[in-house]
C-alpha positions in Angstrom: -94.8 104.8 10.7 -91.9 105.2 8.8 -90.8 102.4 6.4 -87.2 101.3 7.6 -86.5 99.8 4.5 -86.6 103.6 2.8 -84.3 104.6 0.0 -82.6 107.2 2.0 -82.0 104.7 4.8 -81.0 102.2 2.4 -78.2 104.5 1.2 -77.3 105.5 4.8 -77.0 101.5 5.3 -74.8 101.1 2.5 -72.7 104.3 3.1 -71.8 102.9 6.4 -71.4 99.0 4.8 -68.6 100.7 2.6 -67.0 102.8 5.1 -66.8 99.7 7.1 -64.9 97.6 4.0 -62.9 100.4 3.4 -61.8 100.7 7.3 -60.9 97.0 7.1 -58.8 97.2 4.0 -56.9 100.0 5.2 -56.3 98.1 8.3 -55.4 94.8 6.2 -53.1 97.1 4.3 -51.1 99.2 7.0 -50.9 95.1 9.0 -49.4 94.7 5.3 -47.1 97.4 5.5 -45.8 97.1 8.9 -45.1 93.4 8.2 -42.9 94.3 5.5 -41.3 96.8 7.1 -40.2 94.2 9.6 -38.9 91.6 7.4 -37.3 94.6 5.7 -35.9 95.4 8.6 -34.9 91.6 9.7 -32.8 91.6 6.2 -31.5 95.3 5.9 -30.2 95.9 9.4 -26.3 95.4 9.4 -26.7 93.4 6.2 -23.3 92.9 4.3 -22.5 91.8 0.7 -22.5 88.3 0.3 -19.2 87.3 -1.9 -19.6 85.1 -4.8 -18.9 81.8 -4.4 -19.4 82.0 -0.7 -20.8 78.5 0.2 -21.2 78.3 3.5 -24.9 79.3 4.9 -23.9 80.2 8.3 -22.2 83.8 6.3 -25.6 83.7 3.8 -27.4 83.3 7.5 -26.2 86.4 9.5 -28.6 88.6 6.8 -31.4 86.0 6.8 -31.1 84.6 10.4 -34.5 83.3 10.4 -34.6 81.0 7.1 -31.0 80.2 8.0 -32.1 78.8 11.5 -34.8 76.7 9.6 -32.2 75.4 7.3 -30.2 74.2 9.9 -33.3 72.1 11.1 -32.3 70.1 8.0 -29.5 68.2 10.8 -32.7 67.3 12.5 -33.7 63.5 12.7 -37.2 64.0 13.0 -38.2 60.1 12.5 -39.8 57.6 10.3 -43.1 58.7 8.4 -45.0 55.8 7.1 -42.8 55.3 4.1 -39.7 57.5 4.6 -38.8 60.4 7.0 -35.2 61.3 8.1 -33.9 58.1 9.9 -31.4 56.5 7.7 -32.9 52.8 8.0 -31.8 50.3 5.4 -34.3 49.6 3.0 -32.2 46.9 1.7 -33.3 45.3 5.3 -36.7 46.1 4.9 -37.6 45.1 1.6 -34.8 41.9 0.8 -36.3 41.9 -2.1 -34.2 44.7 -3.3 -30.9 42.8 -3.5 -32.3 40.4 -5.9 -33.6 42.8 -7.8 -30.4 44.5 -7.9 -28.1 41.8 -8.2 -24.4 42.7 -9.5 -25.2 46.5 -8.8 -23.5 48.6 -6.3 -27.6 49.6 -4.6 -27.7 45.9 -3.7 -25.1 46.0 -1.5 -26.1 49.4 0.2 -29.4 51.4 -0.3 -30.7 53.6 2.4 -33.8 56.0 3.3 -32.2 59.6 2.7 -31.7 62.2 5.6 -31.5 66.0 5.5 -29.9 68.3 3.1 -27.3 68.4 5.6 -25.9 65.6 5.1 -26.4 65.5 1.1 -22.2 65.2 1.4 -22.1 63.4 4.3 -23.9 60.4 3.3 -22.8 60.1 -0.3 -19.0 60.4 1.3 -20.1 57.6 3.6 -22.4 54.9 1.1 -20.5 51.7 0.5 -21.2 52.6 -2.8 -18.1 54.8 -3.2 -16.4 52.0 -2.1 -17.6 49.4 -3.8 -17.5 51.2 -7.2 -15.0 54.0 -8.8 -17.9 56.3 -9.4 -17.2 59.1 -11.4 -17.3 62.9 -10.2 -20.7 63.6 -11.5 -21.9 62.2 -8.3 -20.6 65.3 -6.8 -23.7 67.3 -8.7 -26.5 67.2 -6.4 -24.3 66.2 -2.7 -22.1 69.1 -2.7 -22.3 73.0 -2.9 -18.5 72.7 -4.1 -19.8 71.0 -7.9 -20.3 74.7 -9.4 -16.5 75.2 -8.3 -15.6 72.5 -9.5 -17.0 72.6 -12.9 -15.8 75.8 -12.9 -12.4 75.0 -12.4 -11.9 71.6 -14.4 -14.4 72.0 -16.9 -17.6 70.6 -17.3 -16.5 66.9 -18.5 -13.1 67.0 -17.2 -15.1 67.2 -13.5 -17.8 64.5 -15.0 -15.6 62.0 -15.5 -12.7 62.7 -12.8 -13.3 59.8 -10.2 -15.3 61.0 -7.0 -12.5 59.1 -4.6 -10.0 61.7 -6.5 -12.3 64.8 -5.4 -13.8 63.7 -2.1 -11.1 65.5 0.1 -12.2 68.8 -1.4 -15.8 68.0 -0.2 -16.5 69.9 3.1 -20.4 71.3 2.4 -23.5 69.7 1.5 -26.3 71.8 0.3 -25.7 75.5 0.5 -27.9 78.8 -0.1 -25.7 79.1 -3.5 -27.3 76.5 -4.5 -30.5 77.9 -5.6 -30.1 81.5 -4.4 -28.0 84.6 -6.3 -26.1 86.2 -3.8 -26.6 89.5 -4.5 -30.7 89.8 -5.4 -31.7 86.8 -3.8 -33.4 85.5 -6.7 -33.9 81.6 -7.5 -31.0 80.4 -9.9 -30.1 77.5 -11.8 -26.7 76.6 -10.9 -26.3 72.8 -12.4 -25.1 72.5 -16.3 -27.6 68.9 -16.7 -30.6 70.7 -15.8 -29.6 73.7 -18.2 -28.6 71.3 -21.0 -31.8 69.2 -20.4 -34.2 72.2 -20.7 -32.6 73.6 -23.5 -32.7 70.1 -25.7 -36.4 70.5 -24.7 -36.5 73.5 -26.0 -37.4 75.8 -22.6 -36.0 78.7 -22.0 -35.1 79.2 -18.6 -34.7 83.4 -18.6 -38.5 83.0 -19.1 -39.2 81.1 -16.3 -41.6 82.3 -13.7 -41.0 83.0 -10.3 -43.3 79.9 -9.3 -41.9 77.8 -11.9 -38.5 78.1 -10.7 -39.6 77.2 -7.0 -39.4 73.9 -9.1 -37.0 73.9 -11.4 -34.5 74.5 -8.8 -35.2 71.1 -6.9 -35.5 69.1 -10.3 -31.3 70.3 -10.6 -31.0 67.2 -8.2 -34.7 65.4 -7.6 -34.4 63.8 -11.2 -33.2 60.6 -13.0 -30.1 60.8 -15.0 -27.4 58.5 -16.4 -23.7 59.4 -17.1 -23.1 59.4 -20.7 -20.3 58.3 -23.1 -16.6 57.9 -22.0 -16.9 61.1 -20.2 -19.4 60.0 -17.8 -21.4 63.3 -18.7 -24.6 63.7 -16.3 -27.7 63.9 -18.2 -31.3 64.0 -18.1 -32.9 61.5 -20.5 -35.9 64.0 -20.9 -35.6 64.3 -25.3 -38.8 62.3 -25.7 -40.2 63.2 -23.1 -40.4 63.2 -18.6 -43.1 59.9 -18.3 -41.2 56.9 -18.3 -42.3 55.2 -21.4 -40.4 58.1 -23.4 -37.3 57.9 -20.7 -37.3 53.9 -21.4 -37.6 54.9 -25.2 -34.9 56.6 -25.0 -32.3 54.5 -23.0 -33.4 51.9 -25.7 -32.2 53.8 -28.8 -28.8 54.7 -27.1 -28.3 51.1 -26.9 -27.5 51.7 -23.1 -27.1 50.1 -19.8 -26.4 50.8 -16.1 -25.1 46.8 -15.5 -25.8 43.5 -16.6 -27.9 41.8 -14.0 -25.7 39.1 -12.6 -28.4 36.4 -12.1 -30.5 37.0 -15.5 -28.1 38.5 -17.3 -30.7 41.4 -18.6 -28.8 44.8 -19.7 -30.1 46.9 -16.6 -31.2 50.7 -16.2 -30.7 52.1 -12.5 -33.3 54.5 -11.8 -32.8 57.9 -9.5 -35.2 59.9 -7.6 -37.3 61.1 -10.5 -38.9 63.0 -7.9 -39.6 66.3 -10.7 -40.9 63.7 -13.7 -43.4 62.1 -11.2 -44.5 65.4 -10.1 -45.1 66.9 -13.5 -47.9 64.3 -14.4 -50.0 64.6 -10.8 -52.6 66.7 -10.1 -50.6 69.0 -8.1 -48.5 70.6 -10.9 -51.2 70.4 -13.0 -52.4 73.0 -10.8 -49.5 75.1 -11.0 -48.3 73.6 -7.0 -44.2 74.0 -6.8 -42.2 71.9 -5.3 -41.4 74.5 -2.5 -45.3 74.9 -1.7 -45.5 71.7 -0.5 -41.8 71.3 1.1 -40.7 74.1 2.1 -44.4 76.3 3.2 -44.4 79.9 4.4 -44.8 80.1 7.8 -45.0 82.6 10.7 -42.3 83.6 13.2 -43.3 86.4 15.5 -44.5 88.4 13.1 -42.5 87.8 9.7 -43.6 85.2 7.4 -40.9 83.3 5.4 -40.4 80.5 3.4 -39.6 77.4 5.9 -36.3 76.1 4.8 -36.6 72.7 6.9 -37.5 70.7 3.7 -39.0 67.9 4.9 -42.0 65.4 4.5 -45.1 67.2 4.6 -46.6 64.7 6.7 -44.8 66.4 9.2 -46.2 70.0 8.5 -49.5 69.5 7.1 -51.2 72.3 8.5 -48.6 74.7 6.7 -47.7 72.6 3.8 -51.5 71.3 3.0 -54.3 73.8 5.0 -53.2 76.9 3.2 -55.0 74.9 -0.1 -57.5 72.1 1.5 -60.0 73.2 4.0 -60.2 70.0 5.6 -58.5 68.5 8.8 -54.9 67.1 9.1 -56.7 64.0 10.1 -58.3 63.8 6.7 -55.5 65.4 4.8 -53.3 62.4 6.4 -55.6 59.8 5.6 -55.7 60.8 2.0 -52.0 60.9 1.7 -51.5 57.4 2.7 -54.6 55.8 1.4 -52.2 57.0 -2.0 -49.1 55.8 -0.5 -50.6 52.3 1.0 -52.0 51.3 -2.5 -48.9 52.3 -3.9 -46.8 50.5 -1.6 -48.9 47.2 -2.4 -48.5 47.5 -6.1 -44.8 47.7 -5.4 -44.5 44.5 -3.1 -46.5 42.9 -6.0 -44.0 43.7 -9.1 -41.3 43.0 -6.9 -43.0 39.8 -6.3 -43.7 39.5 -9.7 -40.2 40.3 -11.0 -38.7 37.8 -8.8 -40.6 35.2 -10.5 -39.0 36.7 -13.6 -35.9 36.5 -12.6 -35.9 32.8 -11.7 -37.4 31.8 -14.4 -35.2 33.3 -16.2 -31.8 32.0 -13.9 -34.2 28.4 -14.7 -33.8 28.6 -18.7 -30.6 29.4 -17.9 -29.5 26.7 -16.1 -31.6 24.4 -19.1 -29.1 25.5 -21.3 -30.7 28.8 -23.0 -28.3 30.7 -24.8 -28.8 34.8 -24.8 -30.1 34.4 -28.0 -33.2 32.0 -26.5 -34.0 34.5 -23.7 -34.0 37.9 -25.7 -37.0 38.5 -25.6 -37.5 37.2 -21.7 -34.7 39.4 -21.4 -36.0 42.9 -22.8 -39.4 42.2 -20.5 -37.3 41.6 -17.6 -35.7 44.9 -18.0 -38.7 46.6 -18.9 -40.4 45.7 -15.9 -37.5 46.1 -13.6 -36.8 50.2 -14.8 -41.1 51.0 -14.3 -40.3 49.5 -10.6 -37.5 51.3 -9.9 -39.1 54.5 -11.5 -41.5 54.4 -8.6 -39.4 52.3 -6.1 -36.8 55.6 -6.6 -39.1 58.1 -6.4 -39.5 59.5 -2.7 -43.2 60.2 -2.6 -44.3 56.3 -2.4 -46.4 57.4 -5.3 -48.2 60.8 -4.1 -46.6 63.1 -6.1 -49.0 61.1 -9.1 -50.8 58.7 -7.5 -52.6 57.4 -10.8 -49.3 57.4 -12.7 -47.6 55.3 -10.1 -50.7 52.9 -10.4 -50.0 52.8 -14.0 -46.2 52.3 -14.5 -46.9 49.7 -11.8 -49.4 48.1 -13.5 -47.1 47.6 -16.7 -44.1 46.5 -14.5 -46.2 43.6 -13.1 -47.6 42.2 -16.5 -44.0 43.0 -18.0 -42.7 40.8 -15.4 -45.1 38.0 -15.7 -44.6 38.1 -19.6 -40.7 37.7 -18.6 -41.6 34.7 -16.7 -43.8 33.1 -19.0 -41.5 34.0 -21.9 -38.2 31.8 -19.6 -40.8 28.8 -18.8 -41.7 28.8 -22.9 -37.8 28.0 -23.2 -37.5 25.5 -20.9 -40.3 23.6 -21.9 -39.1 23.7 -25.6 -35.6 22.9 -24.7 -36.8 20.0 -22.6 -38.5 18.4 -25.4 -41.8 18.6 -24.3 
């Protein structure tokens, strides 16, 4: 009988194993072909010059009709997630802890969840806290397509430092295509002077950046903290030392500065914003070389094209396209593990704002005892230590999950800061009493 397992049937096998592999990649590579040739031919047909300086994406979206339909899902409330979403609640309402904890600044009086990049203008146009307080024209940065313009036109301090309520009636976009893309290659640009200055003083050069890396950088023009500095109200990163928040507090410290005095305590305060890009670049995700845009804004399918989905959103919304292309696991799961981050972030947050509360009255206590500033320096320098590692993760949109071990650990130190505030204030009142 002859053996089946020969060496010329052997070869026959694997002559026919290759011509099958090779089939299939020429198949995989004309499905390649043809799919380019149709998003080459979604973009080419009829497409015009864009003009520079042309802000508004409706023009940018008659060459790229299908990311500029997903764009304008960014009007779209699609509801609460668990710890955000697109319904403009007030958080103030929902955590009255906040106005405490914010007492004699503008966020106390108004402070709520963000929508879409649609109404970036809309909603800073509307806050009471354009109302309450001249703010300066740096605001305009990261709620209006118009800012390059701007700067452009006034200069880069003379727009920093020109009062919003001066500029607001020039305001008619939010977020635009400009901002991030060139209008004639469609590359990813920087288009923000802080971002710019705060790479360079960090010594990055952004002509080197990669593609990936500026599927980033272009969100961290806007998703960052910052503080205006000097007379001119100049918008800047504090990222010298360094993007955790022990270097950003270092920093503010050596300036000398402050966002307000806290009218109950009387603590020199810092106001943290979104530091959506510093939390991000100490998780596990960037560590990984994950961009902003992987998570956010996902390729997807439609028809037969796949684009980038320009409906940035929560992923919790999307997880099949913002999460499956990575974790072979279900949406159930992939859910599950996204809030089991955000719910034990969330409790560390109720607890230092529990714990700074404490602070504070012991501290409005000593006052009342008779402490001058002098007594409560030190209960004073805790208090605000504590209060700017809340707010760094209070701010930052993720409830933790960009770095879930980071939040844990700014946490951690906000709630022992706060207690050492509060035992620091009762030391004062028991020595001024006598006892």
């Amino acid at each position: 009988m002859k053996n089946p397992f020969s060496r010329q049937n052997l070869i026959y096998a694997a002559v026919f194993l290759a011509a099958v592999l090779l089939t299939a990649a020429v198949a995989a590579l004309l499905a390649n072909i043809n799919q380019r040739k149709a998003e080459a031919a979604l973009t080419a047909f009829n497409r015009q010059p864009i003009p520079e300086g042309e802000l508004d994406p409706a023009v940018w979206g008659r060459n790229f009709p299908l990311q500029y339909d997903r764009f304008r899902l960014t009007e779209t409330d699609y509801g609460q997630t668990p710890y955000g979403g697109s319904d403009p609640y007030s958080k103030l309402e929902r955590y009255p802890a906040l106005v405490r904890i914010w007492a004699g600044y503008a966020f106390s009086k108004d402070h709520n969840e963000e929508r879409g990049h649609f109404y970036a203008q809309i909603d800073q146009e509307n806050t009471q806290r354009v109302k309450l307080v001249d703010q300066p024209g740096a605001c305009i940065n990261c709620h209006s397509a118009q800012a390059p313009g701007l700067i452009a036109e006034l200069g880069w301090e003379e727009f920093n430092h020109t009062p919003y309520n001066d500029l607001v009636d020039q305001l008619t976009i939010g977020s635009s295509c400009a901002d991030c893309h060139d209008p004639d290659t469609m590359e990813l640009r920087i288009t923000r002077p802080a971002f710019i200055n705060a790479m360079e003083a960090r010594g990055i050069d952004l002509s080197q950046a990669t593609r990936q890396e500026m599927r980033s950088y272009v969100c961290a023009q806007c998703h960052v903290e910052y503080y205006f500095a000097g007379e001119n109200k100049v918008l800047t990163f504090p990222w010298t030392n360094g993007l955790n928040i022990d270097d950003i507090s270092d920093y503010y410290a050596g300036l000398g500065f402050k966002d307000w005095t806290h009218a109950e305590t009387g603590a020199p305060m810092i106001k943290i914003q979104h530091p959506e890009f510093e939390m991000w670049s100490s998780g596990l995700h960037a560590a990984n070389g994950v961009a902003c845009a992987d998570c956010h804004m996902p390729y997807i399918r439609v028809g037969s094209v796949k684009v980038s989905d320009h409906w940035l959103r929560s992923p919790l919304t999307n997880l099949e396209s913002a999460c499956q292309t990575c974790h072979n696991v279900s949406a159930e799961e992939l859910e599950r593990r996204v809030l089991t981050a955000q719910n034990t972030t969330a409790e560390l947050l109720r607890a230092a704002e529990e714990a700074l509360l404490d602070a504070i009255d012991a501290i409005a206590a000593a006052r009342a005892a008779g402490a001058t500033d002098d007594d409560l320096a030190e209960a004073l320098r805790l208090h605000r230590e504590a209060s700017l590692r809340w707010d760094f993760v209070s701010s930052e949109n993720s409830t933790g999950f960009h770095s879930p071990q980071e939040a844990a650990r700014i946490l951690a130190f906000s709630i022992d800061l706060a207690r050492q505030a509060e035992l620091a204030a009762m030391a004062i009142v028991t020595a001024l009493s006598g006892n």
